[in-house]
Each structure stands twice: as C-alpha cells, then as structure tokens.
PDB file with one MODEL, atoms N, CA, C and O in Angstrom:
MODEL        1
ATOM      1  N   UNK A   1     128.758 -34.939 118.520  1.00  0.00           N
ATOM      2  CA  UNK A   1     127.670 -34.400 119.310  1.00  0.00           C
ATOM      3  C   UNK A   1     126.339 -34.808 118.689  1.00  0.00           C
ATOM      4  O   UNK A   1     126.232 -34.996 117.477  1.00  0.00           O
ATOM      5  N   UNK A   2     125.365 -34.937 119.512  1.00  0.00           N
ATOM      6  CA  UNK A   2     123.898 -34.966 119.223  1.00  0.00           C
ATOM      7  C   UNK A   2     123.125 -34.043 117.994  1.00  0.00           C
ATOM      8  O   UNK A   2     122.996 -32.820 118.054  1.00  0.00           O
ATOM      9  N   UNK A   3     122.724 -34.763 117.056  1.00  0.00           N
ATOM     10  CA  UNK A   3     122.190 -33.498 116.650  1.00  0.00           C
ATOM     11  C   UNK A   3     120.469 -33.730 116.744  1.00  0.00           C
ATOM     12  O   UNK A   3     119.909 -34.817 116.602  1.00  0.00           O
ATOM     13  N   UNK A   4     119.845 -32.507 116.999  1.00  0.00           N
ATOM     14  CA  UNK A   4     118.641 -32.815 117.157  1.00  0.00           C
ATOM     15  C   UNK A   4     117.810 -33.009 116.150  1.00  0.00           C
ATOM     16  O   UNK A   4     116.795 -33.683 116.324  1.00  0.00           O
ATOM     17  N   UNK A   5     118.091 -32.480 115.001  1.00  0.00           N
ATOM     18  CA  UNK A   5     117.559 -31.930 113.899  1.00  0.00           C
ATOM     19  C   UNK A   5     117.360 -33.197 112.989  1.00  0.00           C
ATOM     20  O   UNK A   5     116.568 -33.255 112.049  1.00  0.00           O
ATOM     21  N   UNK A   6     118.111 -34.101 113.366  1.00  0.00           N
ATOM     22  CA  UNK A   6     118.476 -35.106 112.449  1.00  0.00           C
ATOM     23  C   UNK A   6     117.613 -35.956 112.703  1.00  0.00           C
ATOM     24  O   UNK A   6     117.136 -36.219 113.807  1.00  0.00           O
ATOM     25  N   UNK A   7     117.248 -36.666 111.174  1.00  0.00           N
ATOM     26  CA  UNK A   7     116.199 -37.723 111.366  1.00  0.00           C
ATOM     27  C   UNK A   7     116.314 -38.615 111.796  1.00  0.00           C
ATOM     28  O   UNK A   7     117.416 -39.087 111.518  1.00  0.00           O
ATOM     29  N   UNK A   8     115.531 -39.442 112.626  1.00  0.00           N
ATOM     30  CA  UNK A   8     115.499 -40.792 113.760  1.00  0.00           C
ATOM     31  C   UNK A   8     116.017 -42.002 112.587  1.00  0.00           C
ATOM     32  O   UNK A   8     115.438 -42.160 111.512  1.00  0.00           O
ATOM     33  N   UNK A   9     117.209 -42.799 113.028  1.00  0.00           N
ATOM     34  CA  UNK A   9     117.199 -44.119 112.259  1.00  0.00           C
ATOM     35  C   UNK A   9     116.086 -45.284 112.642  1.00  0.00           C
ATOM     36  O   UNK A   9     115.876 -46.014 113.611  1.00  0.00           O
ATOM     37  N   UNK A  10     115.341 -44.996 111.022  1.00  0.00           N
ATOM     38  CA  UNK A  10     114.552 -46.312 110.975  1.00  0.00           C
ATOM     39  C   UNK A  10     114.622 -48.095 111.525  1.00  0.00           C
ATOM     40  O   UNK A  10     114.812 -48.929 110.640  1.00  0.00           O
ATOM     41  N   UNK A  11     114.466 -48.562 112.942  1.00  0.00           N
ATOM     42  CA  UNK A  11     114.753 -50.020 112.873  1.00  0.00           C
ATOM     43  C   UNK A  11     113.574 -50.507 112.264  1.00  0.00           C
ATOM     44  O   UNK A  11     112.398 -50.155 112.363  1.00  0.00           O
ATOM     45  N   UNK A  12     114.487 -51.942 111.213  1.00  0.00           N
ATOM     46  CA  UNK A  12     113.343 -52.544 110.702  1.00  0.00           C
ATOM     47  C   UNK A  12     112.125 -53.811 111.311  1.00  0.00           C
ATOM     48  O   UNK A  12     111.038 -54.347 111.096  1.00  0.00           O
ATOM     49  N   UNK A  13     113.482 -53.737 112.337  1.00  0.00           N
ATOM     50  CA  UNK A  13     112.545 -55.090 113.181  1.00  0.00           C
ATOM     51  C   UNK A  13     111.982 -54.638 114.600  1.00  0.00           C
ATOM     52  O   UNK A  13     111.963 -55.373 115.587  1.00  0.00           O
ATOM     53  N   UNK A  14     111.512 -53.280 114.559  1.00  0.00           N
ATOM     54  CA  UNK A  14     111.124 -52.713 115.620  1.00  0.00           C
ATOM     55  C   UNK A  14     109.673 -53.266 116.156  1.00  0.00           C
ATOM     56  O   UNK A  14     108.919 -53.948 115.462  1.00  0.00           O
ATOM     57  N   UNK A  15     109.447 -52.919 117.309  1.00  0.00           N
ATOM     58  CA  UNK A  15     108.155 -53.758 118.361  1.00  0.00           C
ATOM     59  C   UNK A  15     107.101 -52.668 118.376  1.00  0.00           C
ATOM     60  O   UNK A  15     107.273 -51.721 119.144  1.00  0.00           O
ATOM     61  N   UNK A  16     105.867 -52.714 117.485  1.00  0.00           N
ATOM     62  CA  UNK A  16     105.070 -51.064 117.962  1.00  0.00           C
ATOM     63  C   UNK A  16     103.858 -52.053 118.564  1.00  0.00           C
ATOM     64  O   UNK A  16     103.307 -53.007 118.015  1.00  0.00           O
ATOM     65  N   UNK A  17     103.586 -51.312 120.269  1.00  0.00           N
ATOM     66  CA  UNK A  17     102.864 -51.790 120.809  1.00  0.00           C
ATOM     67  C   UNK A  17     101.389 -52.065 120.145  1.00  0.00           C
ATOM     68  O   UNK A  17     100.979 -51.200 119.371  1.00  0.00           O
ATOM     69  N   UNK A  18     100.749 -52.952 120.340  1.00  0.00           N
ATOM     70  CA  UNK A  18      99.465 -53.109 119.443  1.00  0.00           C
ATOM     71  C   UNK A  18      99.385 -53.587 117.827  1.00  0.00           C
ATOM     72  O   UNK A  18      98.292 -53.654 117.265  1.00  0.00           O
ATOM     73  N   UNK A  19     100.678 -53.921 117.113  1.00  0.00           N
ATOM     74  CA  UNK A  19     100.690 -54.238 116.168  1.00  0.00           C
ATOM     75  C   UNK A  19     100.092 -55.736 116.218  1.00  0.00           C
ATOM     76  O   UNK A  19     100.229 -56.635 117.048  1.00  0.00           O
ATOM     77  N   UNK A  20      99.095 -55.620 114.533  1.00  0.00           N
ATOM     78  CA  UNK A  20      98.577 -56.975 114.234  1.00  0.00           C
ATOM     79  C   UNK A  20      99.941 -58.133 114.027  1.00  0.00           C
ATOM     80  O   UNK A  20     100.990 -57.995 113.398  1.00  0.00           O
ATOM     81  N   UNK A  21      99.505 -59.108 114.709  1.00  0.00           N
ATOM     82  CA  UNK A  21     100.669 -60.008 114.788  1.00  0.00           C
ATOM     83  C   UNK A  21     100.126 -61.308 113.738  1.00  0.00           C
ATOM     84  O   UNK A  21     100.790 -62.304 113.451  1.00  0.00           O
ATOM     85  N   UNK A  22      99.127 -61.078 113.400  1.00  0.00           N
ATOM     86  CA  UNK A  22      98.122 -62.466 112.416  1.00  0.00           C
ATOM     87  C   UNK A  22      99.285 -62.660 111.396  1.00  0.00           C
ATOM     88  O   UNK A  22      99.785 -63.758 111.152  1.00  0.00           O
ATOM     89  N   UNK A  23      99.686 -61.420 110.794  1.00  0.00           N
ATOM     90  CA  UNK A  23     100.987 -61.755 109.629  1.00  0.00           C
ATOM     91  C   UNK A  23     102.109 -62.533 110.148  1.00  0.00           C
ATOM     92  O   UNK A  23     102.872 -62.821 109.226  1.00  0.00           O
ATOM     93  N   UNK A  24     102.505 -62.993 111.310  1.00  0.00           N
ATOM     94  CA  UNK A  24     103.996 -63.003 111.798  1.00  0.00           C
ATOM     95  C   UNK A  24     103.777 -64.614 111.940  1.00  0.00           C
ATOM     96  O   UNK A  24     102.757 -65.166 112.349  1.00  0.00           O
ATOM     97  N   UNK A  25     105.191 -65.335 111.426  1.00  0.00           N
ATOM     98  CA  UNK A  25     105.434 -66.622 111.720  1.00  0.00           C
ATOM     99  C   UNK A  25     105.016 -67.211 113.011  1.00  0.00           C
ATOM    100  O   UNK A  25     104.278 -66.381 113.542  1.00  0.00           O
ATOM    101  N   UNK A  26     105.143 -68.265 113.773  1.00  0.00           N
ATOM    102  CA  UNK A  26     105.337 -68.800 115.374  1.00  0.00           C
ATOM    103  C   UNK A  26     106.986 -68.484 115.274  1.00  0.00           C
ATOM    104  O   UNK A  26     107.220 -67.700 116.194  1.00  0.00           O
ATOM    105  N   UNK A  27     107.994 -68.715 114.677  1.00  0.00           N
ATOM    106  CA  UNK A  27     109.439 -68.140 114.465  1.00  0.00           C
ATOM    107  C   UNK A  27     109.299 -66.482 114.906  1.00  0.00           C
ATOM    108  O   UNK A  27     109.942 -65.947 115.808  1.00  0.00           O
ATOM    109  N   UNK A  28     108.650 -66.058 114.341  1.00  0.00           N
ATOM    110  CA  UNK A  28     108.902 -64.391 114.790  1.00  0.00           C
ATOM    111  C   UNK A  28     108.401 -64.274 115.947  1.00  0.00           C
ATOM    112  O   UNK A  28     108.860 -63.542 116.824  1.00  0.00           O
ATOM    113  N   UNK A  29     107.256 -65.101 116.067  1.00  0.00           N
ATOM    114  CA  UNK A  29     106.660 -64.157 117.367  1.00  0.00           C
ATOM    115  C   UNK A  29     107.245 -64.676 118.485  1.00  0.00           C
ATOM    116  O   UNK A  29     107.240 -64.052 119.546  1.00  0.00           O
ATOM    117  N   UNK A  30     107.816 -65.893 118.346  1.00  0.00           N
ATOM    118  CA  UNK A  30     108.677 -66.347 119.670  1.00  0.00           C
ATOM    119  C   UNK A  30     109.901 -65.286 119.323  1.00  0.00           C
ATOM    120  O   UNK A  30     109.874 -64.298 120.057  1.00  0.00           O
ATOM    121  N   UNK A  31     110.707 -65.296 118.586  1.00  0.00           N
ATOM    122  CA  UNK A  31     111.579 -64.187 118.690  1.00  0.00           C
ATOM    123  C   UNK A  31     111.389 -62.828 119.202  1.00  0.00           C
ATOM    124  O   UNK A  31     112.363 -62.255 119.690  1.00  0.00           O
ATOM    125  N   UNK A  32     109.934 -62.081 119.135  1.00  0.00           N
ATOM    126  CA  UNK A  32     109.427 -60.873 119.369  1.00  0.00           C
ATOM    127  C   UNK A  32     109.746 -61.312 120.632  1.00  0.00           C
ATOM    128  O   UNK A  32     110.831 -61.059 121.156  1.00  0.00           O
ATOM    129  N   UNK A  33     108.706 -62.078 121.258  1.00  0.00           N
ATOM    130  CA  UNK A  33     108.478 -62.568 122.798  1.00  0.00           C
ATOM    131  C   UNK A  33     109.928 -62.595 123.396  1.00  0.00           C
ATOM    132  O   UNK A  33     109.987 -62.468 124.619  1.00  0.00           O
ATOM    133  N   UNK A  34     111.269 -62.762 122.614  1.00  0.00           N
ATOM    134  CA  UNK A  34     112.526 -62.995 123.296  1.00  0.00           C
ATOM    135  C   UNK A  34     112.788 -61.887 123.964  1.00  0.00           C
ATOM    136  O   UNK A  34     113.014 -61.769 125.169  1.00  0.00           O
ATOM    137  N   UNK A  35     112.732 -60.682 122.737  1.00  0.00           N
ATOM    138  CA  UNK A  35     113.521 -59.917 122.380  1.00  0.00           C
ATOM    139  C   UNK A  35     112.569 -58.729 123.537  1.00  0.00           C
ATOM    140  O   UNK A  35     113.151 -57.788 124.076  1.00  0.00           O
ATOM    141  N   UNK A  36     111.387 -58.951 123.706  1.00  0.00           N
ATOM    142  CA  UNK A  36     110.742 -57.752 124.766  1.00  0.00           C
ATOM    143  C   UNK A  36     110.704 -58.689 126.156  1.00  0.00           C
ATOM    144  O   UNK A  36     109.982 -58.326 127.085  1.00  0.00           O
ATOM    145  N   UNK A  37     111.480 -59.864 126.259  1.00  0.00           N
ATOM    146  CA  UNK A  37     111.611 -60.525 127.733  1.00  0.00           C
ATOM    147  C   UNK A  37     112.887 -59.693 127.901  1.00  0.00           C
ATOM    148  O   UNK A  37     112.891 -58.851 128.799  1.00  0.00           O
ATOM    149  N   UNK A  38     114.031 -59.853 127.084  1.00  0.00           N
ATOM    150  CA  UNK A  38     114.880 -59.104 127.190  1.00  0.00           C
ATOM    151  C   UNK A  38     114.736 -57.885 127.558  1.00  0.00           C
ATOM    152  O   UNK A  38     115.049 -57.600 128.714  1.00  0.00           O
ATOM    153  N   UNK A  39     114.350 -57.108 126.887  1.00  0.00           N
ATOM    154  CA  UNK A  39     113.915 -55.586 127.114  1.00  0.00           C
ATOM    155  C   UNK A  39     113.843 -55.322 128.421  1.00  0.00           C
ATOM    156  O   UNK A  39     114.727 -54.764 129.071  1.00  0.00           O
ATOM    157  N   UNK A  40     112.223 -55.927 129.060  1.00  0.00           N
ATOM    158  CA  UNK A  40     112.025 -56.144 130.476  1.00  0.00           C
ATOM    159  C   UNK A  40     113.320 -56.471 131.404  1.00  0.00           C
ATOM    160  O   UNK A  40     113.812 -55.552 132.060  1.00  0.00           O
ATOM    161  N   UNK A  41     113.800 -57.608 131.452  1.00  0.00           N
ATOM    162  CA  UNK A  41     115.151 -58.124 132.157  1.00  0.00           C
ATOM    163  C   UNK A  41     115.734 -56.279 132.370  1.00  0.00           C
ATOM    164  O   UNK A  41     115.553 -55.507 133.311  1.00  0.00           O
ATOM    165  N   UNK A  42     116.367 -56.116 131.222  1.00  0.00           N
ATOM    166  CA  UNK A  42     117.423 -54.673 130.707  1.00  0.00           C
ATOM    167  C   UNK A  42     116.762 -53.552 131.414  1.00  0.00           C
ATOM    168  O   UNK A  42     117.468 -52.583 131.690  1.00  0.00           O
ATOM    169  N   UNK A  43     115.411 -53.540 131.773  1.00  0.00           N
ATOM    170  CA  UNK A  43     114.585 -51.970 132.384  1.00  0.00           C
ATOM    171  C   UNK A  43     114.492 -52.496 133.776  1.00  0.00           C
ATOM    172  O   UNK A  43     115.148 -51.924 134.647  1.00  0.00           O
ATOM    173  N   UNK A  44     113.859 -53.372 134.038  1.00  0.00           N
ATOM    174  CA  UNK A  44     113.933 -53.902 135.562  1.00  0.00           C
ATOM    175  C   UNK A  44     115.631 -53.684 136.189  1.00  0.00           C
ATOM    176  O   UNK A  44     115.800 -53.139 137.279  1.00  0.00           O
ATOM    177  N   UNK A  45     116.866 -54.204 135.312  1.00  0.00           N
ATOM    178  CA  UNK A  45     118.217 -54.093 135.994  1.00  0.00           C
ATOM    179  C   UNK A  45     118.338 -52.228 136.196  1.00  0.00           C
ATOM    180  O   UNK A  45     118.970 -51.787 137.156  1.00  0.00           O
ATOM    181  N   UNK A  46     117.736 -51.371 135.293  1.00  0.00           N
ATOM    182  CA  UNK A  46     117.980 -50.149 135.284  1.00  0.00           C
ATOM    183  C   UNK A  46     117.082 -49.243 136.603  1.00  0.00           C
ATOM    184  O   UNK A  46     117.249 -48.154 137.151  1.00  0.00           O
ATOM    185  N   UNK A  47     116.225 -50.199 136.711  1.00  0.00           N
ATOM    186  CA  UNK A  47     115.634 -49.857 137.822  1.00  0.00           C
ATOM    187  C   UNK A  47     115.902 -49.890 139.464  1.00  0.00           C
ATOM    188  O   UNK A  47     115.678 -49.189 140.451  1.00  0.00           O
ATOM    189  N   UNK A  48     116.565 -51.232 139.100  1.00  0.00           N
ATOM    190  CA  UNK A  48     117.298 -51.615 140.320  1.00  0.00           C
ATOM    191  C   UNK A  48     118.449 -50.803 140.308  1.00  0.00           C
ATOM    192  O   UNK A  48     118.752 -50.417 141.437  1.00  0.00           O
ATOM    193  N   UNK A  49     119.226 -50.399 139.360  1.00  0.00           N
ATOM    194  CA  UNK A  49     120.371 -49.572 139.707  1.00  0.00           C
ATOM    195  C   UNK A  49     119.909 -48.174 139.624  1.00  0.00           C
ATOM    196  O   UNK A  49     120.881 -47.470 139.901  1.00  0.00           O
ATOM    197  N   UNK A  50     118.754 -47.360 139.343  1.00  0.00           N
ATOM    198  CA  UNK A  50     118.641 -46.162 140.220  1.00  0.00           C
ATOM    199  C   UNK A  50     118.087 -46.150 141.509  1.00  0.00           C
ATOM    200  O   UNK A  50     118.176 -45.248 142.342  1.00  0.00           O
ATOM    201  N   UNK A  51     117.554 -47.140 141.595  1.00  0.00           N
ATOM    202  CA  UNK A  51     116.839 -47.058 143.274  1.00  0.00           C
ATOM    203  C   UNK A  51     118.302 -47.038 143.793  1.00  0.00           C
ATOM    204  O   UNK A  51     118.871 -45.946 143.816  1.00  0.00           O
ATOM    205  N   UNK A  52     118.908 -48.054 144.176  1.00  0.00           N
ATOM    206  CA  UNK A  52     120.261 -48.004 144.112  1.00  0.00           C
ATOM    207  C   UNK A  52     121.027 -46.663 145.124  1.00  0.00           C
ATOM    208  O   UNK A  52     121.333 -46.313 146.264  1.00  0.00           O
ATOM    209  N   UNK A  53     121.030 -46.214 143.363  1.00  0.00           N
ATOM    210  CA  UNK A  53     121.733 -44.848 143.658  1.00  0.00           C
ATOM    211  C   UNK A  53     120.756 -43.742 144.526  1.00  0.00           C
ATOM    212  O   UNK A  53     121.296 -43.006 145.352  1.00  0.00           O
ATOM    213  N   UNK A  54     119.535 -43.688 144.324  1.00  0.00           N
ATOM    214  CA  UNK A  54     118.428 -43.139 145.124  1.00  0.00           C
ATOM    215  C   UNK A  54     118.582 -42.953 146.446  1.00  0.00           C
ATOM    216  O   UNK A  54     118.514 -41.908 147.092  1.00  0.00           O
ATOM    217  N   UNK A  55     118.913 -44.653 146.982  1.00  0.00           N
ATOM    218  CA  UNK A  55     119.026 -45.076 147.989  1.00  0.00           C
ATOM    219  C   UNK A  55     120.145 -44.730 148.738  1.00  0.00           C
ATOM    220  O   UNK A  55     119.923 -44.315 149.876  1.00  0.00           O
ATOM    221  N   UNK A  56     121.638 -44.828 148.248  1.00  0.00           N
ATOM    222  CA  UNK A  56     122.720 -44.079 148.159  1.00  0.00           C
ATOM    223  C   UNK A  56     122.802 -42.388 148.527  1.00  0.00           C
ATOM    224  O   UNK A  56     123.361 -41.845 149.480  1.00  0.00           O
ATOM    225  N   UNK A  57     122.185 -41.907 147.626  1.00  0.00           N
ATOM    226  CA  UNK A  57     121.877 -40.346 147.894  1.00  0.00           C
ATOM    227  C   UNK A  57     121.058 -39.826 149.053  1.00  0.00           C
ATOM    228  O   UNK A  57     121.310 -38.839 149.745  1.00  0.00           O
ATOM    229  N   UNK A  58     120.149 -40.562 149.138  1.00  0.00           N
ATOM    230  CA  UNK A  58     119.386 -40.027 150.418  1.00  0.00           C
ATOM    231  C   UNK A  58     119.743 -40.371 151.987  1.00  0.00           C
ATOM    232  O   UNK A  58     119.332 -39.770 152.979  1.00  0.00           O
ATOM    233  N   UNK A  59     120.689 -41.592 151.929  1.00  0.00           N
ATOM    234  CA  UNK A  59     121.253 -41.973 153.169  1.00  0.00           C
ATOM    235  C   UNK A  59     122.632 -40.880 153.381  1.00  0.00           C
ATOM    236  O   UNK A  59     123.211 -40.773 154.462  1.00  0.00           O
ATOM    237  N   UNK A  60     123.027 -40.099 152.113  1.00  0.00           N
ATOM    238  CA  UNK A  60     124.216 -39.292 152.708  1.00  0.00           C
ATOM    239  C   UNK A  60     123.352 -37.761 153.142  1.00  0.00           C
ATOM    240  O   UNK A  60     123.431 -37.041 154.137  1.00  0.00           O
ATOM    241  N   UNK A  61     122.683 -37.699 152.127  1.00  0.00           N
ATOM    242  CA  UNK A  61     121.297 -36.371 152.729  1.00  0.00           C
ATOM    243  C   UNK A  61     121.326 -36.416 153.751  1.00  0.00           C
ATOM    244  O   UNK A  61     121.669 -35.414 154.379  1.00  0.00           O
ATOM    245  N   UNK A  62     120.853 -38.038 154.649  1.00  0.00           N
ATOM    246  CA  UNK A  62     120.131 -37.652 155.552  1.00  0.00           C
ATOM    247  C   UNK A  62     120.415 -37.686 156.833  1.00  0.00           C
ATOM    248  O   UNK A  62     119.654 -37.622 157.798  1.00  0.00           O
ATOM    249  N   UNK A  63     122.302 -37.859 156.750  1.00  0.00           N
ATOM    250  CA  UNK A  63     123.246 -38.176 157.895  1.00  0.00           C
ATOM    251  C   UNK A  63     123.502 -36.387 158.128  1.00  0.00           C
ATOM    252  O   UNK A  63     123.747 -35.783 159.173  1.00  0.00           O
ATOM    253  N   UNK A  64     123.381 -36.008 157.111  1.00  0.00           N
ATOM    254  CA  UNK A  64     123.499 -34.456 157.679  1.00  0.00           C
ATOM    255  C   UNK A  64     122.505 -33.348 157.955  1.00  0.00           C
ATOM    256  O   UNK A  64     122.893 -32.263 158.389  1.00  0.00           O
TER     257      UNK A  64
ENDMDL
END
C-alpha cells in the first residue's frame, strides 16, 4: 500500500522547469529535449484516451 508519510524518491536526472541549462552538454540537452518530447507524446496519448472514455460515458448518459 501507499504510504503517504514517506519521503518522495529523489530522481537524479529529473527536468525542473526553468532550470539554467548554460551547465549542460549539447549531449544532455538533446537528451533532455528527447526525454520531454517523450513525455509530451505519453500525456497527449493519455489525453486521447480519457476523452475517449469521456466520450464513451456521455453517449451511454445520454441514450437514457
């Protein structure tokens, strides 16, 4: 089970919006750039599958 209490695991290669990027290779930052195209791709598909279901739910709503 979940516990709430428990402290968040640290990622080390995490993305914080607005971070200075002057330190980061052209290697990293094309990797950054992969890795939040990805992201996008992964939230856009999640999007499409609740409209989806949205869409699903309200057409049985609205037959009755």
């Amino acid at each position: 089970m979940f516990d709430e209490d428990a402290p968040l695991k640290k990622i080390s290669n995490a993305i914080i919006p607005g971070e200075d990027l002057s330190e980061f290779s052209i290697e990293s930052l094309q990797d950054r750039r992969e890795t939040i195209e990805a992201e996008i791709t992964r939230i856009e598909e999640m999007i499409a599958f609740k409209q989806s279901g949205r869409a699903a739910a309200e057409s049985v709503f609205q037959q009755g």
